[in-house]
C-alpha positions in Angstrom: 60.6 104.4 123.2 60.4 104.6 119.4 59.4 102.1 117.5 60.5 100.7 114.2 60.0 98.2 111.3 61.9 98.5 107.9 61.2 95.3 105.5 63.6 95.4 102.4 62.2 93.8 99.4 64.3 93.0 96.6 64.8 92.3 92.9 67.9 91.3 90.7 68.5 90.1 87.5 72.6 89.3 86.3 73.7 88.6 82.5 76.9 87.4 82.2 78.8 87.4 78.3 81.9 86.3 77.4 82.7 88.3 74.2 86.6 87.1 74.2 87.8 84.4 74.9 90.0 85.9 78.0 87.2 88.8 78.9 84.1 88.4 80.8 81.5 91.2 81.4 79.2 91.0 84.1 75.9 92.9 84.2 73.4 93.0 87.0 70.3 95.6 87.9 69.4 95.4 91.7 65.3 96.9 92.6 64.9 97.4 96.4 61.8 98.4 97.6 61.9 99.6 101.9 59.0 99.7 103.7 59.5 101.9 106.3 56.6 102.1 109.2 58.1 104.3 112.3 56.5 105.8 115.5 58.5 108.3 116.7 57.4 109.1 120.7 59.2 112.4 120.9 58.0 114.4 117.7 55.1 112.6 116.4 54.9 114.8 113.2 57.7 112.0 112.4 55.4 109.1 112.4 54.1 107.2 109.3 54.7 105.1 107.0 56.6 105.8 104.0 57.9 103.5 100.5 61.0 103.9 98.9 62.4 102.9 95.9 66.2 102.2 94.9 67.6 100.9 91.2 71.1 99.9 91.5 73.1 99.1 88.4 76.2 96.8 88.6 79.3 96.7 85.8 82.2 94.3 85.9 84.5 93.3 83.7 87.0 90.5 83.8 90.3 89.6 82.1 91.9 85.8 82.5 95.1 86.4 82.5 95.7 82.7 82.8 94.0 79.5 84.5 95.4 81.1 87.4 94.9 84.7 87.5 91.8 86.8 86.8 92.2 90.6 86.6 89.1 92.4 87.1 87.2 95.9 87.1 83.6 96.1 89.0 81.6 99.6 89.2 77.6 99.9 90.5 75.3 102.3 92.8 73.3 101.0 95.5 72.9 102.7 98.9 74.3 103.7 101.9 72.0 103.9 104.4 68.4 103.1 105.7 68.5 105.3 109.1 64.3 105.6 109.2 64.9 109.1 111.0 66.1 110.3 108.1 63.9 108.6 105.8 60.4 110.0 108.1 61.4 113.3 109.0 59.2 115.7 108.3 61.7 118.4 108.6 61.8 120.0 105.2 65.6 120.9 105.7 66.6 118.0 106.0 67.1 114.8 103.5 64.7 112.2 103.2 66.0 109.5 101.4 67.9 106.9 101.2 71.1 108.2 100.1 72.9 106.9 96.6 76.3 104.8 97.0 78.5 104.7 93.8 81.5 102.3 94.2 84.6 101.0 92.0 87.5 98.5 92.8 89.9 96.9 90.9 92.3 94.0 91.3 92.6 90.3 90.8 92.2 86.9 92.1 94.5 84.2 92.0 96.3 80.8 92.5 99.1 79.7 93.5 99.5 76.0 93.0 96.1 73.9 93.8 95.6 74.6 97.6 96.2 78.9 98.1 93.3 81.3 96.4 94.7 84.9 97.3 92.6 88.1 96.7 93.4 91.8 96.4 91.7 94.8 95.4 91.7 98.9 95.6 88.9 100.5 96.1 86.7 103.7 96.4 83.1 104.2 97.7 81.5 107.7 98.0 78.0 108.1 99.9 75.9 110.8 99.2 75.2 111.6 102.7 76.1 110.5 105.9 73.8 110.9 108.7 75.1 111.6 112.6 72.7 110.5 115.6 72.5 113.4 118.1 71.6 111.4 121.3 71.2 114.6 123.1 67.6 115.4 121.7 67.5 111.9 119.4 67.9 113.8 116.5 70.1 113.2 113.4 71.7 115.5 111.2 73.2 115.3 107.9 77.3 116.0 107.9 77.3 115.4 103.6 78.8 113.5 101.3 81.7 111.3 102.0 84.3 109.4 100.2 85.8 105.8 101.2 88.9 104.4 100.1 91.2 101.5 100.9 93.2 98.0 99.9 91.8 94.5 100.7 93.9 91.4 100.7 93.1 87.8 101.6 94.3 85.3 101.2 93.1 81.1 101.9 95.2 77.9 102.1 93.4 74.7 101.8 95.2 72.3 104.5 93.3 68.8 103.9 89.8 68.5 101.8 87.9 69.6 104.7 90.0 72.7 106.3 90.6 75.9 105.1 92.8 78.5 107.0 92.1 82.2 105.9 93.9 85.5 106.8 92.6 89.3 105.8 94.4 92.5 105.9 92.2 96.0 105.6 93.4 99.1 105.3 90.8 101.7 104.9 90.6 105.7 105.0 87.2 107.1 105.9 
């Protein structure tokens, strides 16, 4: 069997700045440094110990419509995946990092009276790669780029001080 230990450590520092009195902006750079340390049993070319390094800035903006409703706009990168095959492989066709994520929603939170907080939001994620396991020879190969997209909703209803009851719907396109 292989054998593998990933530790993630991270970094993030968030400025918010109200420069109207309705908008809000909302700005926040994530560090994430993996430690990757992999034996691979079958191909041990594929063995080691590797660092990465991942910056991932974060943009929202936010409009109060009234005490009641908040429209908002959020953008930022971060990643998509930390599959350590991909990340150790030696293989110089294929790619060995942890591939960028860039995502954007929009949509808005709101109220309706003091004991239902609703939620709903459109949005759009595209990966730079997208790794597939081959458990055939327990390799992985790269199928590209993808691009996410779908519509959230939730929605909560506060029955007595202490209970909540909360309901989601998803759609999403992959």
């Amino acid at each position: 069997y292989n054998q593998a230990t990933i530790t993630n450590y991270s970094f993030y520092v968030n400025e918010n700045w109200q420069f109207k009195p309705k908008w809000n902006l909302n700005l926040g750079l994530r560090d994430d440094l993996f430690d990757f340390d992999y034996t691979d049993k079958l191909s041990h070319g594929n063995s080691g110990r590797k660092f990465v390094n991942r910056f991932s800035p974060k943009l929202n903006l936010y409009y109060d419509i009234s005490n009641n409703v908040t429209l908002y706009a959020k953008t930022g990168q971060g990643f998509h995946s930390n599959f350590i095959q991909a990340v150790m492989s030696t293989d110089s066709s294929k790619e060995n990092a942890i591939p960028k994520s860039t995502s954007f929603d929009i949509g808005s939170n709101f109220k309706i009276g003091k004991r239902i907080v609703c939620s709903m939001s459109l949005w759009w994620t595209e990966a730079g790669a997208e790794y597939r396991f081959v458990s055939d020879d327990g390799s992985f190969e790269n199928i590209g780029a993808t691009r996410k997209y779908g519509i959230d909703f939730s929605t909560k209803f506060q029955f007595t001080s202490y209970l909540w009851v909360d309901v989601n719907l998803n759609y999403a396109n992959g």
